[in-house]
KEKE-3310 file (N, C-alpha, C; in steps of 0.2 Angstrom, whole numbers, plus 5000, padded with zeros to 4 digits):
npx = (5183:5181:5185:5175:5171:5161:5153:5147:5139:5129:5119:5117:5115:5103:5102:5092:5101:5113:5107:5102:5116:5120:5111:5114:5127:5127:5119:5128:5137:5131:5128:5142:5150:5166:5164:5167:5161:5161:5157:5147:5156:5157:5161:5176:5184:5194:5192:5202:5217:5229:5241:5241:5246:5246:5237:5220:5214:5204:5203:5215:5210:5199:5208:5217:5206:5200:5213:5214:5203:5192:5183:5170:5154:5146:5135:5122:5114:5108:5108:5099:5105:5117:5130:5135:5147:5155:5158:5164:5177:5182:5186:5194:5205:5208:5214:5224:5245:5256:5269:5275:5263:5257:5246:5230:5233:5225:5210:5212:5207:5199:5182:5166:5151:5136:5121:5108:5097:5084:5074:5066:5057:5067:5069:5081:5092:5099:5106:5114:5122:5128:5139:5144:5151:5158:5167:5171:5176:5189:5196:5201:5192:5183:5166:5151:5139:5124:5116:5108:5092:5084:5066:5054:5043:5044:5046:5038:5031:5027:5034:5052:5066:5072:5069:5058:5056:5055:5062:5075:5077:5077:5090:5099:5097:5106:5117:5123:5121:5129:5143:5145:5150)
npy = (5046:5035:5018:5004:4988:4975:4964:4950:4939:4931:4915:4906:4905:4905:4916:4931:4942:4938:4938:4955:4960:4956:4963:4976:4978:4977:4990:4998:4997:5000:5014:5018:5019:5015:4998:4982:4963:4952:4936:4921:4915:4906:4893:4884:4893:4889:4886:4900:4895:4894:4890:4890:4888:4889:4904:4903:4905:4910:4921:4927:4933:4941:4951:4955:4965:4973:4980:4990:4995:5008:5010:4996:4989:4978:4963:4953:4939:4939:4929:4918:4930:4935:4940:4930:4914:4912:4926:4931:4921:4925:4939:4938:4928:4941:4950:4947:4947:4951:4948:4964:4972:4975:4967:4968:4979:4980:4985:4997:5012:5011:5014:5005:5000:4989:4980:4973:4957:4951:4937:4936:4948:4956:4958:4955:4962:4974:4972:4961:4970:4981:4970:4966:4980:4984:4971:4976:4988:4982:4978:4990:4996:5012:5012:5013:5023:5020:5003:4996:4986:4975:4969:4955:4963:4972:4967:4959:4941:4938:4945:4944:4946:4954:4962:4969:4986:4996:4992:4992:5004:5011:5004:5008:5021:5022:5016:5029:5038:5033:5033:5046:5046)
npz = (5037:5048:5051:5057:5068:5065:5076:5077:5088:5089:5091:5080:5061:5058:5069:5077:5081:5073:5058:5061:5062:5049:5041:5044:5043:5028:5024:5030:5021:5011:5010:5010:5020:5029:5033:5043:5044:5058:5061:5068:5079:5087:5083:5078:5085:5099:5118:5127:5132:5145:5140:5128:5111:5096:5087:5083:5066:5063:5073:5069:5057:5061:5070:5062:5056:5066:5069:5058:5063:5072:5079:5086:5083:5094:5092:5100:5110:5126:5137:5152:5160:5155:5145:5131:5132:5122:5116:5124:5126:5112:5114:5123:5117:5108:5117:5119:5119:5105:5093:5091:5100:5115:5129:5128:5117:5107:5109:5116:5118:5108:5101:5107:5106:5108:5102:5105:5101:5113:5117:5124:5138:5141:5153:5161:5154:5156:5168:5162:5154:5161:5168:5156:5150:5162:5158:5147:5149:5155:5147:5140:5132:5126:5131:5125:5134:5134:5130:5117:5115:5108:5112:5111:5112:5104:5093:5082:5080:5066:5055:5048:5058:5052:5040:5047:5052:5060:5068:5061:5059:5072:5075:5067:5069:5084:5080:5073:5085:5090:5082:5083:5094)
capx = (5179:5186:5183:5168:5171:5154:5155:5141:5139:5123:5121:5116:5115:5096:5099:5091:5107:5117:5102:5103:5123:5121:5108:5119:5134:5124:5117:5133:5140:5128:5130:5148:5153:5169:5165:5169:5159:5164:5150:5149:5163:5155:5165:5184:5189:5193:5192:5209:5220:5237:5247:5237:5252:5244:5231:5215:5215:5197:5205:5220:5207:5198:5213:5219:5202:5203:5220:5211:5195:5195:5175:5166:5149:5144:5128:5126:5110:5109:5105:5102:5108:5123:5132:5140:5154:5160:5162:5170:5181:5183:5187:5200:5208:5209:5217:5232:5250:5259:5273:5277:5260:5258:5240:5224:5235:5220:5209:5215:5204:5195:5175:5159:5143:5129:5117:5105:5089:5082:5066:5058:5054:5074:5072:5090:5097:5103:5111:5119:5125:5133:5143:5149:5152:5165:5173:5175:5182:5195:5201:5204:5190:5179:5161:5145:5134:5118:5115:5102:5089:5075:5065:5047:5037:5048:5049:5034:5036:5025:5038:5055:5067:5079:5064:5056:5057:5053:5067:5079:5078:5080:5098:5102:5098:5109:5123:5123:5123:5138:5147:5146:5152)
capy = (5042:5029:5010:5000:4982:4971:4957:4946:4935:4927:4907:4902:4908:4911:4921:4937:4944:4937:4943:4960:4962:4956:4968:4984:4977:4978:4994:5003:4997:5004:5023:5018:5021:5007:4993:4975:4958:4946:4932:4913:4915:4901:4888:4885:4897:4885:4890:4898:4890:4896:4885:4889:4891:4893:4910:4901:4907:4918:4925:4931:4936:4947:4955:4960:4969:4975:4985:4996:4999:5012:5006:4991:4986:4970:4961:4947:4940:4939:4922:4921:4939:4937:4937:4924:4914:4912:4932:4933:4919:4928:4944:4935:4931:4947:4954:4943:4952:4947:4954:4970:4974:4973:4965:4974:4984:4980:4989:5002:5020:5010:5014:4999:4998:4984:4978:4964:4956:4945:4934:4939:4955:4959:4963:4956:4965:4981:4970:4960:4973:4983:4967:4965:4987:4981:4970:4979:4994:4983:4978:4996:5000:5016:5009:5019:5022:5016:4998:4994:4983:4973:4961:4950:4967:4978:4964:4954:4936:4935:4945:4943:4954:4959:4965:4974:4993:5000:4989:4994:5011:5010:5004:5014:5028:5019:5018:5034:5041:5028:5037:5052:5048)
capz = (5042:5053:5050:5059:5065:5068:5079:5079:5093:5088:5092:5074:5057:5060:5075:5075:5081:5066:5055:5063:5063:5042:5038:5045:5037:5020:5025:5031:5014:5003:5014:5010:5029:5029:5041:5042:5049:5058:5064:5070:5084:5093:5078:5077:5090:5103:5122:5128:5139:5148:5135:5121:5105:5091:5086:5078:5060:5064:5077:5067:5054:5067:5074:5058:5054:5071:5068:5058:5065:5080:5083:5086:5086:5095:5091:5104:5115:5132:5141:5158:5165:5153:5137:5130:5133:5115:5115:5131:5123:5107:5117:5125:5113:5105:5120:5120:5116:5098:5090:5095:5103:5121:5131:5125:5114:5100:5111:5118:5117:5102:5107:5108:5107:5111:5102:5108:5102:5116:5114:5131:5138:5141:5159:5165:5150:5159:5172:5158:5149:5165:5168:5150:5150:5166:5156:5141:5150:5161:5140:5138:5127:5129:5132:5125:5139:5132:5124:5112:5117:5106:5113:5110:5111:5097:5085:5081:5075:5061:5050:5050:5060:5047:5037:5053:5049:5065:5073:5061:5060:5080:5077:5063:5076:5088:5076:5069:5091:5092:5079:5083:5103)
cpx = (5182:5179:5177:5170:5166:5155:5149:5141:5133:5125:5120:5116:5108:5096:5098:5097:5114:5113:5103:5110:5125:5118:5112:5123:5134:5123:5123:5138:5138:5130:5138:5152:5156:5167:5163:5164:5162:5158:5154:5156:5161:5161:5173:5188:5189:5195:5201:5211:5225:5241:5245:5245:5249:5235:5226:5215:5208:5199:5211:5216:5204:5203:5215:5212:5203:5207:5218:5203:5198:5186:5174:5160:5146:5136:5129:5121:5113:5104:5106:5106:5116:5124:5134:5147:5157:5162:5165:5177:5188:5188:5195:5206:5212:5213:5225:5238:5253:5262:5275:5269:5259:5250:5237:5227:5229:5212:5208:5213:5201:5186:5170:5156:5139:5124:5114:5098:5089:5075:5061:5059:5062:5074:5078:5093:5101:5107:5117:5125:5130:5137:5148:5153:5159:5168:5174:5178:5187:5198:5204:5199:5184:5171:5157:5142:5128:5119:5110:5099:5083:5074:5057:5043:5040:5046:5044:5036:5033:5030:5048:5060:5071:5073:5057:5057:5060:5060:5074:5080:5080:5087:5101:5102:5103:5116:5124:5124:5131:5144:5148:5150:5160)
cpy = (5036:5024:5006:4993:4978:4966:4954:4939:4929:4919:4904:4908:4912:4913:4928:4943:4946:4941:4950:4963:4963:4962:4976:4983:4980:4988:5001:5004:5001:5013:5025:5023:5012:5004:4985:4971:4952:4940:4924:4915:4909:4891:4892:4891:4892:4891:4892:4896:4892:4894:4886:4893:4893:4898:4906:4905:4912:4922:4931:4936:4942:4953:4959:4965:4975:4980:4988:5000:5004:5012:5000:4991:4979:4967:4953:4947:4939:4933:4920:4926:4937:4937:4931:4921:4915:4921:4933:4931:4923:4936:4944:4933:4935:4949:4953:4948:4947:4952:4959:4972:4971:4970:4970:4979:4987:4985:4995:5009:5019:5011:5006:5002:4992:4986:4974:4964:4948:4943:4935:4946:4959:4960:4959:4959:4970:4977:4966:4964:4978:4977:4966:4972:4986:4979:4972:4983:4990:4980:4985:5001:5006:5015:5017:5019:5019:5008:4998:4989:4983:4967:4960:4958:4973:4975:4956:4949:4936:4940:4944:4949:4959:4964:4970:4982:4998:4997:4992:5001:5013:5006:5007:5020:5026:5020:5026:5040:5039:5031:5042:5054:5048)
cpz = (5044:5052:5057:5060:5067:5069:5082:5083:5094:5088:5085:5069:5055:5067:5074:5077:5075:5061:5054:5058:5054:5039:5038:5043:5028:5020:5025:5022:5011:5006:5012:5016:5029:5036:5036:5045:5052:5062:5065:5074:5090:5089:5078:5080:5098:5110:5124:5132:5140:5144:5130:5116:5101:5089:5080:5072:5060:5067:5074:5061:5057:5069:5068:5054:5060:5072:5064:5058:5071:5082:5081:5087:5088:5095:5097:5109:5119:5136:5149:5161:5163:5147:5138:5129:5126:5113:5120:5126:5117:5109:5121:5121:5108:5109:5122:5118:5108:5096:5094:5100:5109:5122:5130:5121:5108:5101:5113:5115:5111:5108:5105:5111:5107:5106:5105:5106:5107:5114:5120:5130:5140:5149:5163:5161:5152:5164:5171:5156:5155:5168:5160:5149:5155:5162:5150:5141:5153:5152:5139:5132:5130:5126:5131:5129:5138:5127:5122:5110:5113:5109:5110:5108:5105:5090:5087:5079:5069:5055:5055:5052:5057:5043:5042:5051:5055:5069:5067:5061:5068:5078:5071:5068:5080:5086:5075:5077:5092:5088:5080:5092:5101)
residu = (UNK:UNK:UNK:UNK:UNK:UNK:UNK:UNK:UNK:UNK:UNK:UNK:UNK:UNK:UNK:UNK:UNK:UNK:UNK:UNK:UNK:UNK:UNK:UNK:UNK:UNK:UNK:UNK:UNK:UNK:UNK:UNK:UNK:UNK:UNK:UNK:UNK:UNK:UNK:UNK:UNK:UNK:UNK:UNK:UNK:UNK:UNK:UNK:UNK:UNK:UNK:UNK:UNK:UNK:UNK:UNK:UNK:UNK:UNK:UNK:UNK:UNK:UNK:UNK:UNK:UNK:UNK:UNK:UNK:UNK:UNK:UNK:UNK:UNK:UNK:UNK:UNK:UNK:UNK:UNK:UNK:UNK:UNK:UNK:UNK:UNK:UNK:UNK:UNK:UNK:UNK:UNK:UNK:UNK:UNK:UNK:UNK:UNK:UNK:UNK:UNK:UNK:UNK:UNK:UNK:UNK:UNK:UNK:UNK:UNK:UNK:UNK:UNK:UNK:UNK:UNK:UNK:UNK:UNK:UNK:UNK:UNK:UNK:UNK:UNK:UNK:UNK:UNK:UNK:UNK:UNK:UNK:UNK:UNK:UNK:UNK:UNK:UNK:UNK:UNK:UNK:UNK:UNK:UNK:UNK:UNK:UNK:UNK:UNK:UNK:UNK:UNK:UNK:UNK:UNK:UNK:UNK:UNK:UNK:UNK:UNK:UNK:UNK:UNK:UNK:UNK:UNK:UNK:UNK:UNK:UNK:UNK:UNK:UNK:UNK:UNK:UNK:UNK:UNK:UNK:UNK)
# end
């Protein structure tokens, strides 16, 4: 079974994105389907710049998970009809060239998938998500065609969303399309 790498894109430690991205991590564990996490990408990855010398030490950590994954799933809301900058960022810096490998080499024929939980009713999601789909294919990766969308009417607030049932099992299903593309 090929490696899984989880990229959570959440703004805090209580975002339900974070949340989310932790619970499948657990979950892939215990199924003993290998995959990694990596979260907080919004800390100690500064923006890059033209000149930028040295590979933040996440970054390096990332990449080298990355080098044996051949999937990703990205957790990650959608603010304003977009993602966010810190995974662009983050994205970016991944795509860079080091050593022997060329730009997007890290990428390259690996597949992605999308998750998102928003707190309204998601309708810029799909417009999001077909800008972010763009730029995940011009990195070289091959894009699922479907993302996966909770918002305010999936996932009540009075429990929380990790412990949601109905919301997880809708990305277990998700996951489990994603692997099989």
């Amino acid at each position: 079974m090929s490696k899984l790498l989880i990229l959570s894109a959440g703004v805090s430690e209580d975002s339900n994105n974070t949340k989310l991205a932790k619970k499948l991590n657990k979950f892939l564990d215990e199924k003993a389907v290998p995959n990694e996490i990596h979260e907080n990408l919004y800390e100690n990855i500064p923006f890059l710049l033209n000149n930028q010398k040295d590979v933040p030490k996440k970054i390096l950590e990332i990449r080298n998970s990355l080098e044996s994954a051949d999937r990703i799933i990205i957790f990650s809301p959608v603010y304003n009809g977009g993602f966010l900058a810190h995974l662009k960022n983050t994205l970016d810096w991944l795509s860079l060239a080091y050593d022997e490998n060329r730009y997007n080499s890290l990428f390259k024929d690996k597949a992605v998938g999308v998750i998102t939980s928003v707190s309204g009713g998601g309708g810029n999601a799909q417009n999001a998500f077909n800008i972010l789909r763009a730029q995940l294919m011009n990195y070289g990766l091959r894009v699922f065609e479907e993302f996966h969308l909770i918002t305010n009417k999936e996932h009540q607030e009075d429990t929380s969303i990790e412990e949601n049932q109905t919301v997880f099992e809708n990305i277990t299903h998700y996951v489990n399309r994603f692997l099989e593309f």
